[in-house]
C-alpha positions as CSV (number, residue, x, y, z in Angstrom):
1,X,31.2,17.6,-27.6
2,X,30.4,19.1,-24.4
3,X,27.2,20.6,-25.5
4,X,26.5,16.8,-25.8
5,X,27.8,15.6,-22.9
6,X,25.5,17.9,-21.0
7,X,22.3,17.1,-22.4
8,X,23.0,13.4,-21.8
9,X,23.6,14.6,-17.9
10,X,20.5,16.7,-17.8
11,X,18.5,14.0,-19.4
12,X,19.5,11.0,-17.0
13,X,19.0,13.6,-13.8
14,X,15.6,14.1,-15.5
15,X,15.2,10.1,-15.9
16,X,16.6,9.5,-11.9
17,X,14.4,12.7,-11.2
18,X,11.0,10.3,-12.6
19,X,12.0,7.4,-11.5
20,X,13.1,8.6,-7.9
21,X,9.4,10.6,-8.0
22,X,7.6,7.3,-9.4
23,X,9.5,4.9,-6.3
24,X,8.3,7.4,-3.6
25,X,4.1,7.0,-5.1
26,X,5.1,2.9,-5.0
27,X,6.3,3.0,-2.0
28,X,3.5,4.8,-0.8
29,X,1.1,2.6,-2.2
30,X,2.8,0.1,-0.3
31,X,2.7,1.5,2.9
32,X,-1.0,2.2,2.6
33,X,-1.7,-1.2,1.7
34,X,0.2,-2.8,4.8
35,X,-1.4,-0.2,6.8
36,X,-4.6,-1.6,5.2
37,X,-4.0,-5.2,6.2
38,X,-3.1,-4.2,9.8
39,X,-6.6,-2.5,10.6
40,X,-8.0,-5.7,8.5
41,X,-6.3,-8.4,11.2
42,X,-7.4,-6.0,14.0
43,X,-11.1,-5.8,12.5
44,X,-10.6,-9.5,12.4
45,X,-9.3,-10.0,15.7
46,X,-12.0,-7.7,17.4
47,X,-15.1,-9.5,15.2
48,X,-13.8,-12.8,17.2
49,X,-13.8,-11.4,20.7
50,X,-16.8,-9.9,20.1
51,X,-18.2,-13.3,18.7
52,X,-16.9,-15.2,21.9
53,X,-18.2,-12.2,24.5
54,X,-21.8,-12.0,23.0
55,X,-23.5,-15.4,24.6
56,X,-22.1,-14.9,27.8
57,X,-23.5,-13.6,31.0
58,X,-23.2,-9.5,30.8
59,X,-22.2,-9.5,34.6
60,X,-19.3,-11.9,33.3
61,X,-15.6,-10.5,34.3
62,X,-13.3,-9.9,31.6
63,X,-10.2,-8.8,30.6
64,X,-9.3,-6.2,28.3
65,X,-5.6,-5.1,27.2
66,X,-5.3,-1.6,27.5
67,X,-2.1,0.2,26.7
68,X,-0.3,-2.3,28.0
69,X,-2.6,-2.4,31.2
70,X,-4.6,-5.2,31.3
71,X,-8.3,-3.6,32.5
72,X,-10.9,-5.9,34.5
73,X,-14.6,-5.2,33.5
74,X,-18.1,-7.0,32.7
75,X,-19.1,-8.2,29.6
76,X,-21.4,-5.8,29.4
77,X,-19.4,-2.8,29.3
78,X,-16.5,-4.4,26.9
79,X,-19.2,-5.2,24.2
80,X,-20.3,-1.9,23.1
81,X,-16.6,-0.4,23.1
82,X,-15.8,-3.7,20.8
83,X,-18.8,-2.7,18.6
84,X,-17.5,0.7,18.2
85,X,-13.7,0.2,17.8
86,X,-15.0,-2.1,14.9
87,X,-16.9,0.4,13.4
88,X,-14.2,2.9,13.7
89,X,-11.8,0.3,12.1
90,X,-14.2,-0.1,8.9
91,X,-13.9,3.3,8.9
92,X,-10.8,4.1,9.0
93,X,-10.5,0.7,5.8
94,X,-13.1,2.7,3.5
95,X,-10.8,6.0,4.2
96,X,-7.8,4.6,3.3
97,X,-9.2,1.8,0.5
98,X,-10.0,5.1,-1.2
99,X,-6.6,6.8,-0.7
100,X,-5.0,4.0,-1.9
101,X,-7.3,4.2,-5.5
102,X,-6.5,7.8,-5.6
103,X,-2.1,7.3,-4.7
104,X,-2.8,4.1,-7.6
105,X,-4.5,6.3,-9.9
106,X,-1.8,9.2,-10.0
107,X,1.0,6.4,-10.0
108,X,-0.5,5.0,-13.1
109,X,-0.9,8.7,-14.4
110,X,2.2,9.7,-13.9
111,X,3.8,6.4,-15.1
112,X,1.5,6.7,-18.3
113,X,2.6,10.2,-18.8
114,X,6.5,10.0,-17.9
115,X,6.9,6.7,-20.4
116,X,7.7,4.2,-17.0
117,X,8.0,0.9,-17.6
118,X,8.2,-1.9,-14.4
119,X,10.9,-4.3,-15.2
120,X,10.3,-7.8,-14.6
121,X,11.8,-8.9,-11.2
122,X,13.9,-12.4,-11.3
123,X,11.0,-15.1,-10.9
124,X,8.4,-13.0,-12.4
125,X,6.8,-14.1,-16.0
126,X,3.4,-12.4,-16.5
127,X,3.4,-14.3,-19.2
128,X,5.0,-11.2,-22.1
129,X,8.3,-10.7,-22.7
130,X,7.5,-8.3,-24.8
131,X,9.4,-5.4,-22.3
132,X,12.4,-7.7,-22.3
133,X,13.0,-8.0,-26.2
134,X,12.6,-4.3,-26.4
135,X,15.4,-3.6,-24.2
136,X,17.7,-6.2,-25.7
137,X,17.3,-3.5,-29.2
138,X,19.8,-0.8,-29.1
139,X,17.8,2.7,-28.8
140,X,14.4,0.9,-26.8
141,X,15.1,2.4,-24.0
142,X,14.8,6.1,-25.5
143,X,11.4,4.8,-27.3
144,X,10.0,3.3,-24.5
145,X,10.3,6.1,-22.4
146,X,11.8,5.4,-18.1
147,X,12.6,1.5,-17.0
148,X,12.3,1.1,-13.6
């Protein structure tokens, strides 16, 4: 019986161990992707000032926030810094757009090849309940590989 016992231990560590392994890619993922939509707003946010700045006067005085120092210069000086903190910003989005396919890609792999299943959160119908019927049957979850 304690042989048993045991094995049943050593397997849910090994589940915990997956599903513990397969939170940390998630939540990676998902601090990639708000990342991602933070350099999007600022991309955003610098396009419109840029927008705004480009008819005007290049002698024009303007402002510019600065590490919390708020900087007076000319139009003309503020515009090409704009046009390269954009470009650096798209850069910076195509670097981690592809991180984020890679991190998505092993996530998927390792979900495929550890058997991890997503369970439906409260609210959430994709339309199956196909992962839901199989967990009602005694045994499912040992087919059906980790639910997380």
């Amino acid at each position: 019986m304690t042989s048993t016992n045991n094995s049943g231990s050593i397997n849910t560590t090994s589940e915990e161990a997956i599903v513990q392994r397969y939170q940390q890619l998630r939540q990676e993922c998902l601090s990639l992707v708000s990342r991602i939509s933070e350099l999007e707003n600022e991309l955003h946010e610098h396009k419109l000032v840029a927008e705004a700045l480009r008819p005007l006067n290049g002698d024009r005085r303007c402002h510019r926030l600065v590490g919390g120092a708020l900087i007076e210069r000319t139009v003309a000086e503020i515009l090409p810094e704009l046009d390269d903190n954009v470009k650096g910003i798209q850069e910076a989005l195509e670097q981690l757009n592809k991180i984020l396919a890679e991190k998505q890609a092993v996530m998927e792999d390792y979900a495929r090849k550890h058997g991890v299943t997503v369970a439906q959160q409260h609210g959430q119908n994709p339309g199956g309940d196909t992962n839901a019927e199989s967990a009602k049957k005694p045994g499912a979850a040992e087919q059906s590989g980790v639910l997380v």
